[in-house]
C-alpha positions in Angstrom: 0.0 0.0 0.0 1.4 3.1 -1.0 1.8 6.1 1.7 1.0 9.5 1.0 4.3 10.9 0.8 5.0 8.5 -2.2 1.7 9.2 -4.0 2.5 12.8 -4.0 6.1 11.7 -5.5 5.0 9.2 -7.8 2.3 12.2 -9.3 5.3 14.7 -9.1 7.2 12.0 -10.9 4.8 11.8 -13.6 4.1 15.5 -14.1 7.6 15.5 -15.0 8.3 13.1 -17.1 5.1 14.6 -19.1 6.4 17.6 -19.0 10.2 17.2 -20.1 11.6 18.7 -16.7 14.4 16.8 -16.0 15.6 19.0 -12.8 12.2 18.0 -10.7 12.3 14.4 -12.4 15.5 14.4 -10.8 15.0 15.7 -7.5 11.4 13.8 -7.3 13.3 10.2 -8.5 16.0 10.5 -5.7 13.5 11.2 -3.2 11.4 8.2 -4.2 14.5 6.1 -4.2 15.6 7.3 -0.3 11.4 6.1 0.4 12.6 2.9 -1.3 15.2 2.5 0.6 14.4 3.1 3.7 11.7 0.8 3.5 13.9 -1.7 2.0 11.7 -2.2 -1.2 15.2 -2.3 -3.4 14.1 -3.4 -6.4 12.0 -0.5 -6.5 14.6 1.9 -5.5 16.9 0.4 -8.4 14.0 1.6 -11.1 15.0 5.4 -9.7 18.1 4.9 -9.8 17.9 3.8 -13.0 16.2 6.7 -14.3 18.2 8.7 -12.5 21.6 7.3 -14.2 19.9 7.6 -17.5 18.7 11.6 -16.8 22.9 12.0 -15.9 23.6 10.2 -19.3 22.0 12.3 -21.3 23.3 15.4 -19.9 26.7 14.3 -19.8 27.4 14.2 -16.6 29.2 11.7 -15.6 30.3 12.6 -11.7 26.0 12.3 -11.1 26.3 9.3 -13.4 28.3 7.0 -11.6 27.1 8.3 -8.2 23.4 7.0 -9.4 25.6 3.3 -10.5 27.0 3.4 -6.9 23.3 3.7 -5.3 22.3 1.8 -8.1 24.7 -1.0 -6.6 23.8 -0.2 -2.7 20.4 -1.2 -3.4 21.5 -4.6 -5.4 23.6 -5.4 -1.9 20.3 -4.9 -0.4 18.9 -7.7 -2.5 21.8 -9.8 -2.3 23.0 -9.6 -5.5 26.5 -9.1 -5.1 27.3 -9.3 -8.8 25.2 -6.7 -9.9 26.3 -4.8 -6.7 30.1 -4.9 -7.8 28.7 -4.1 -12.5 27.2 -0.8 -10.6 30.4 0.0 -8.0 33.0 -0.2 -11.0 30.8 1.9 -13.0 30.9 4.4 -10.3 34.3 4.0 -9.9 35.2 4.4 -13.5 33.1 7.8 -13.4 35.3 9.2 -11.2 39.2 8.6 -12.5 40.5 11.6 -13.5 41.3 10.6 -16.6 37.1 10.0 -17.0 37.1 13.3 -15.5 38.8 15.0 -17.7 37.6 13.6 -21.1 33.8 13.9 -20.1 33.2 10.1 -21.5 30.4 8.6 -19.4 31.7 4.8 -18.6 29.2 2.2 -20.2 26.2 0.0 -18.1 
């Protein structure tokens, strides 16, 4: 059963999304993924994540991008799926070489 505070989010989410406004779909999909989390519904949280990573890929940032892989991969620990886990750490980790830095290249998922 939902809670109010994520109805309101999910709505935000959506109005968004519908209207191309990537700064509240970003803002509104981190704090449905710390609701996620904190419940421990981690599957769920790994969707926002998700859409968070892709939001940072398309604007080329790839600090934000590999910070969204590393909570990407905190929630796979959460579900014990260490694999996936370490895919989303080394993404983050790539993200944040200097060498990464500096050329701008967002590392591949």
């Amino acid at each position: 059963m939902l809670n109010m505070e994520e109805t309101k989010l999910q709505k935000r989410k959506r109005k968004a999304q519908n209207e191309g406004n990537n700064r509240l779909l970003v803002s509104t999909c981190a704090d449905l993924s710390d609701v996620y989390m904190k419940s421990g519904r981690f599957q769920q949280a790994i969707e926002e994540f998700k859409t968070l990573a892709e939001v940072y890929k398309l604007e080329h940032n790839q600090i934000e991008y590999g910070k969204a892989n590393r909570a990407i991969g905190e929630a796979y620990l959460g579900l014990h799926n260490f694999k996936k886990a370490l895919e989303h750490q080394k993404i983050y980790l790539i993200a944040h070489t200097p060498r990464t830095v500096q050329s701008g290249r967002i590392p591949s998922s």
